[in-house]
N, C-alpha and C positions, 0 to 999 in steps of 0.2 A: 445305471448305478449312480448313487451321488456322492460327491467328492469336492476335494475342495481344487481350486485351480493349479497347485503349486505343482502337483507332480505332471499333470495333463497339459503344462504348460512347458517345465522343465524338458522335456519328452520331445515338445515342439522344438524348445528352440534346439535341443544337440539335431534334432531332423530336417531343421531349416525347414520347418511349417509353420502355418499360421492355425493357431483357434481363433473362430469366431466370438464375439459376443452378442447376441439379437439381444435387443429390448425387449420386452414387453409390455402391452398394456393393458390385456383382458385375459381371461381363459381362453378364448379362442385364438390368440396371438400364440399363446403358449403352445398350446398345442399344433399348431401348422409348424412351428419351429421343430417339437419334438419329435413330430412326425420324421419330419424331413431330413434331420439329423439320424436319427436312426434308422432309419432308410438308408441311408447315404455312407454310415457304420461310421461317422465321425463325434470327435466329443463336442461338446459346447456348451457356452457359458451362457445362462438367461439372467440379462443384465433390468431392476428394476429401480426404476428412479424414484426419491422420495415422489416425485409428483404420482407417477404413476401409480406408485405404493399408497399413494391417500386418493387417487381413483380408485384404486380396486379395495380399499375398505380397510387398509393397515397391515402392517408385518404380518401378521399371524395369518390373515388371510392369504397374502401372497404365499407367501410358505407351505399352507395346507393345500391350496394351487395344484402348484409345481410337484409338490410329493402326491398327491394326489392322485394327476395324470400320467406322472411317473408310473407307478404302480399298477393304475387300470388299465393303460394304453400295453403294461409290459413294455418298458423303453429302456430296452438293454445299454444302450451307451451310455460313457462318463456323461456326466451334465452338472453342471455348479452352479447354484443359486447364486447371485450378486447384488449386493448393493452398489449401484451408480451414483458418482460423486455423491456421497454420504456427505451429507455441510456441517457436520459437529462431531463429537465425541459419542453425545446422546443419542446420536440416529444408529452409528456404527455399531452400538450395544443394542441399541433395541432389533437392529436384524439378525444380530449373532442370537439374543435370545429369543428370536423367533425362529431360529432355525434356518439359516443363511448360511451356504459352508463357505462365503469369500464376503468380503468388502474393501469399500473404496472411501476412505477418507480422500477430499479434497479441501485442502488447508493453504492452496496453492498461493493464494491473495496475500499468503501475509509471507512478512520476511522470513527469509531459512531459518533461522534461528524458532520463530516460532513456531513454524509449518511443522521443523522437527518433531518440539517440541509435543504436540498435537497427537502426530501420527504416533510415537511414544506411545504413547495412554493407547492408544488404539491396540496396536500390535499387542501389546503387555494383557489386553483385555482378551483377544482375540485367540491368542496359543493355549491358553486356557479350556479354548473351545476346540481346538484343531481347523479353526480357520485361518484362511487365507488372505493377506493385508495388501491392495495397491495401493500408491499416493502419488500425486501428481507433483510434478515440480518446471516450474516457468509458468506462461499464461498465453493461453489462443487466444484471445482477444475476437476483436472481430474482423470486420472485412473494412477496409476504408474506402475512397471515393475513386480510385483507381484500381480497385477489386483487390489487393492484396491483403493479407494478414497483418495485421498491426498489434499482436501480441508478442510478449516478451519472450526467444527460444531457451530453453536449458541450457546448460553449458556444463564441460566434462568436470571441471575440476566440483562445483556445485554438486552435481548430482550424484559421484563417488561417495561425497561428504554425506548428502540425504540418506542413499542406500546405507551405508557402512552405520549410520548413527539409528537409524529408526529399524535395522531387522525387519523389512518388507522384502516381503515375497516376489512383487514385480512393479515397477514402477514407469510412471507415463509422462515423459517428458515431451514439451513441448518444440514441435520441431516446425510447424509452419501450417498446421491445419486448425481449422475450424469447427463447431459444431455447427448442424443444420446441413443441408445443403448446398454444396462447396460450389459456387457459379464464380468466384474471381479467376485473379489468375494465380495459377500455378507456384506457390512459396515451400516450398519442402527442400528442407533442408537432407538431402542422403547424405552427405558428408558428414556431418553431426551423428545421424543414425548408424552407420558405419562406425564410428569412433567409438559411441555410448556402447554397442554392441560390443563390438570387441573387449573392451575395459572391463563391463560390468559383468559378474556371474547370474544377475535376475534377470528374465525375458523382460522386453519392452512391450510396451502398450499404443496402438497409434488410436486415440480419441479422435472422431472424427473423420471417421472412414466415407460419411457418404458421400453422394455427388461427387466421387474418386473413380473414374472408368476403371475396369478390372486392368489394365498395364500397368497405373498408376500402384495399385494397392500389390501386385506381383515384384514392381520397384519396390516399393518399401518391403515387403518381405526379402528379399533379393540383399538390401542393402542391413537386415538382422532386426527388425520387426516380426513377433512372435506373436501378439494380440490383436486385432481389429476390431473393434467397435463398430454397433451398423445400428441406428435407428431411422433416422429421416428417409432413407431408400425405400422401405419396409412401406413405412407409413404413407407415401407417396405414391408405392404400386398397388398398395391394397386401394386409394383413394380412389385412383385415377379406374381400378376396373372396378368398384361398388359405382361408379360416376357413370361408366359406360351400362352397366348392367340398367341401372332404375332411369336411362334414357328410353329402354324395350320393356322397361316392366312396372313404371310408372303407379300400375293398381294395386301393385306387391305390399302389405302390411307386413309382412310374417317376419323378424328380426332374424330370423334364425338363415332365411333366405338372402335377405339384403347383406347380413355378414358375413352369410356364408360365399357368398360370390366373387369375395375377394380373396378368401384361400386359396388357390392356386396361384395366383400375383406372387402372396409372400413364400406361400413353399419354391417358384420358381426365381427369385430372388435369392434366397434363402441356397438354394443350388448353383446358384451362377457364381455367388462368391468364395463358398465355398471351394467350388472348380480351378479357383489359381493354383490351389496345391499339385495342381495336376501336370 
């Protein structure tokens, strides 16, 4: 069924669980996700990024997607369409009126003051629709030359002030990860995530889930992390076995076989993270 993140998340965190969010990039991503999910009788978020979303041919397409295989496949569990850091105002409208039940303004880069200001217009457009609004506050920066994070973390008093002023649903502060796949070393802040948890009534968000061993990502739930984000993982096991697959099958043309051969990578990924709940 499709819904927006607020109650499936709300849900999570009084249970001290985590929802996932998988990316997507194709119909085929989608659907190994949906599969697996419903399979597995958990909810989940299919998180699409404008990139992704101008691969797969614009909002409306992603959208008819998702609802789509929803419905053919019969895919009983909650499931929440997303937009992934949304970079404007304009992006966050155009997936709400394509039929997006969640978004993610990231306005993170600019001062509090502005970033607010921002997510405002977002929310105010979004209730409207019965969607559901994250926004990011700090910055993960990258990795520096000693493998740690050199982006800026949240802080409590800060992110009270974002929650409390912009009326967002759930928000993603930054605690010490990175996007892509996480090979430095280890900057996670659980003392911050403890705090922000505790303080705040909206679930948290950890951006940056991948290249996180599953202890790692059972910590941050453990420490009041409700959301996880997952692409680079995904993208990297489905790689690694279409890589291994056209080493034995070299004379294979047929797309449908070359792509298919990485479905079991992401559905068995797709099961391993979800397993921390366990």
């Amino acid at each position: 069924m499709l819904v927006n993140s607020k109650k499936m998340l709300q849900k999570a965190k009084k249970e001290n669980q985590v929802v996932f969010q998988f990316n997507i990039n194709n119909l085929e991503w989608t659907r190994c996700i949906l599969e697996e999910c419903d399979r597995l009788k958990v909810p989940v978020i299919l998180g699409a990024s404008e990139g992704a979303i101008k691969y797969m041919g614009g909002y409306d397409v992603v959208a008819s997607i998702c609802f789509s295989l929803i419905s053919d496949l019969n895919i009983k569990t909650d499931v929440c369409l997303h937009l992934d850091h949304g970079s404007s105002v304009e992006s966050c409208k155009q997936a709400i009126d394509a039929g997006f039940n969640s978004v993610m303004i990231d306005t993170s880069h600019l001062p509090l003051k502005d970033n607010i200001e921002k997510v405002q217009e977002v929310v105010s457009y979004a209730k409207n629709a019965n969607v559901s609004v994250e926004a990011e506050i700090g910055s993960m920066g990258q990795i520096n030359q000693e493998g740690l994070s050199i982006g800026t973390n949240a802080n409590l008093k800060d992110t009270l002030t974002f929650v409390k002023e912009t009326g967002i649903d759930s928000v993603a502060p930054s605690v010490g990860t990175v996007h892509g796949i996480y090979k430095g070393k280890l900057n996670i802040d659980y003392k911050l995530i403890k705090e922000l948890a505790t303080s705040l009534k909206v679930p948290l968000v950890l951006h940056g889930g991948s290249g996180l061993d599953l202890e790692i990502l059972k910590k941050c739930k453990e420490a009041g992390i409700t959301k996880i984000n997952i692409n680079s993982d995904i993208q990297e096991a489905w790689s690694k076995s279409v890589k291994e697959y056209l080493k034995t099958n070299s004379e294979v043309i047929d797309p449908r076989k070359i792509i298919g051969s990485g479905f079991k990578a992401i559905k068995d990924m797709v099961a391993a993270k979800i397993n921390i709940n366990n």
